[in-house]
C-alpha positions in Angstrom: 94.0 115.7 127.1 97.4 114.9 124.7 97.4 114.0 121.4 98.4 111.4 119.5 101.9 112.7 117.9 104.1 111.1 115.4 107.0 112.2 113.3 107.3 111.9 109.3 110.3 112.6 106.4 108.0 115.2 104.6 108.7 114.7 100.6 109.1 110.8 101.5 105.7 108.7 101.1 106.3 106.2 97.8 102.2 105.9 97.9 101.2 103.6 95.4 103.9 101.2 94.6 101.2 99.1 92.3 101.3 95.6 93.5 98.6 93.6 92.0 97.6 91.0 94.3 95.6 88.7 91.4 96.1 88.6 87.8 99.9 89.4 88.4 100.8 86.8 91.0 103.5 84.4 89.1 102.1 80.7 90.1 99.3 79.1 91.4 100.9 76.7 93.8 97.5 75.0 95.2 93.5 75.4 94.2 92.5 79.4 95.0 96.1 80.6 95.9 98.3 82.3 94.0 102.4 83.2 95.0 104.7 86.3 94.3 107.7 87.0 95.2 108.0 88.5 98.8 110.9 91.1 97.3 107.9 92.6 95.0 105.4 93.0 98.4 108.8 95.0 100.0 110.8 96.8 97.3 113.6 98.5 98.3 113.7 96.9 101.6 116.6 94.4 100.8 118.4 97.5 100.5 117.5 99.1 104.0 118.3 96.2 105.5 121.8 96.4 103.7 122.7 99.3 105.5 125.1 98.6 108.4 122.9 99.2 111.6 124.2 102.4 113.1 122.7 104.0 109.4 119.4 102.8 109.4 118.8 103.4 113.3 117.5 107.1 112.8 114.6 105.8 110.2 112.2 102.8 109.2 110.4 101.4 106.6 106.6 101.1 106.9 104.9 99.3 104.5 101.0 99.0 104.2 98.7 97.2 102.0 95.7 99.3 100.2 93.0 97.4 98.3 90.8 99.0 95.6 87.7 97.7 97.7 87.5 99.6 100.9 89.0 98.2 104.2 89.0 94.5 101.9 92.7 93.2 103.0 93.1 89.7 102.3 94.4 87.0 104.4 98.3 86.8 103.5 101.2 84.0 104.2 104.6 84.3 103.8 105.7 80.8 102.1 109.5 79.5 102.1 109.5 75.6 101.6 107.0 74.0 103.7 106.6 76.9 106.0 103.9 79.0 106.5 103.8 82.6 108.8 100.4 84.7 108.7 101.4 88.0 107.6 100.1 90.7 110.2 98.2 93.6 109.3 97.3 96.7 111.6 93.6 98.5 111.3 95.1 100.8 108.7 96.8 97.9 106.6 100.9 98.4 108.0 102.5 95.2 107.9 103.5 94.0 111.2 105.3 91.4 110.4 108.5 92.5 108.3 110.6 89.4 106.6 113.8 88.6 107.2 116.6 88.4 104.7 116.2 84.6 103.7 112.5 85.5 102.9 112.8 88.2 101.3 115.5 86.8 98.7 113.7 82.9 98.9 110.3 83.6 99.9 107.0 83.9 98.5 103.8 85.6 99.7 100.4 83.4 99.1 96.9 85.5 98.3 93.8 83.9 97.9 93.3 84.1 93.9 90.3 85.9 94.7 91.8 89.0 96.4 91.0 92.3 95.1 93.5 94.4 93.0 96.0 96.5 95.8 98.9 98.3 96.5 101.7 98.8 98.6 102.2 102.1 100.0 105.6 102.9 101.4 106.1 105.2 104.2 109.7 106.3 105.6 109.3 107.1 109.6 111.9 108.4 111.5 112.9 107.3 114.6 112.3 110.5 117.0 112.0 110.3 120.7 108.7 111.9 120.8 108.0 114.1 123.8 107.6 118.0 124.9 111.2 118.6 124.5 113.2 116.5 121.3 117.2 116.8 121.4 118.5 118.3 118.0 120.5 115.9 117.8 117.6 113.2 117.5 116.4 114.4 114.9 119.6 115.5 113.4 120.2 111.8 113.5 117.0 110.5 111.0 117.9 113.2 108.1 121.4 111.9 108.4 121.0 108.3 108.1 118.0 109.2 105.4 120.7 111.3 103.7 123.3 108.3 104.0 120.5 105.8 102.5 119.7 107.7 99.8 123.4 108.3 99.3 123.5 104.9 98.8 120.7 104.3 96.3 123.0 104.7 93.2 120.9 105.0 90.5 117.8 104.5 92.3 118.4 108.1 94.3 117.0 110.2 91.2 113.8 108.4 92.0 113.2 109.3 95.9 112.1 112.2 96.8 114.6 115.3 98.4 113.9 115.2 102.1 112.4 118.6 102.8 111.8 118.2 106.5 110.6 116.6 109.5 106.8 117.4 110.3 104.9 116.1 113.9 101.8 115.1 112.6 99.2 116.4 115.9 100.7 119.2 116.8 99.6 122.3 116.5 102.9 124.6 117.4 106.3 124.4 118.6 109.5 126.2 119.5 113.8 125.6 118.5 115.3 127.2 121.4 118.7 127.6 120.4 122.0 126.8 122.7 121.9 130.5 123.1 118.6 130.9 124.2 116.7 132.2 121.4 113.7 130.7 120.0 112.1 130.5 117.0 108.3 129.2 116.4 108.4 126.0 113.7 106.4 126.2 110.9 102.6 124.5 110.9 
């Protein structure tokens, strides 16, 4: 039997970015919908997306919706002039469908006006090659370009959280073996 096995930042989870899906949303375009901005559903994600490629290709940005009434997610669109695109949701409320630039500066998401309060928790994931063996230098790589984003944040920086290491969420031990030889167990 394996495990499921993932790898996360530790010290990086901005849980709770309030988002208020109802009384906050800016217009009512049509009867029982209401419109915000897709930059306030995604916050700092115009600025991850900023970042020249070869920077941002050690980490992502997951973002998922939580609504104060259990497992209640409602239907979402992104709008941007007459177009509409269902915004996809996973079972445990990640956003599948990420925007692109233009809708993310031009773009609005429509709620039903009915939609419960939420809130947009947002999750940096590094991009590990997950396996029995993990090369250093993959790893290496995500607290590098994390280290180069938040480098970047200006101001913003004194807000994130200090990267404090990478955990592997499923597993129940491991080993560094140095170039040497040696090997040391990693903390659980």
């Amino acid at each position: 039997m394996t495990l499921p096995i993932n790898a996360s930042l530790l010290g990086f989870s901005l849980a709770a970015l309030s988002l208020v899906l109802t009384a906050q949303a800016q217009t009512a375009s049509r009867e029982g919908v209401r419109q915000l901005p897709v930059k306030m559903l995604f916050p700092y994600y115009d600025l991850y997306l900023g970042l020249p490629p070869q920077d941002r290709d050690g980490f992502y940005l997951e973002y998922l919706i939580k609504s104060s009434k259990t497992n209640i997610r409602p239907p979402m669109v992104y709008a941007l002039g007459s177009v509409r695109t269902p915004i996809q949701l996973d079972l445990r409320g990640k956003i599948l469908t990420m925007p692109d630039m233009t809708m993310l500066r031009q773009g609005k998401v429509e709620v039903p006006a009915s939609s419960p309060r939420g809130e947009i928790v947002l999750n940096l994931e590094p991009v590990v090659p997950l396996s029995r063996t993990i090369p250093a230098n993959a790893v290496a790589n995500s607290i590098t370009d994390y280290a180069k984003a938040i480098s970047r944040a200006g101001p913003l920086a004194l807000a994130v959280p200090k990267l404090t290491g990478i955990a592997f969420r499923g597993i129940a031990s491991g080993q560094v073996v140095f170039a040497d030889g040696r090997k040391v167990s990693l903390p659980v």
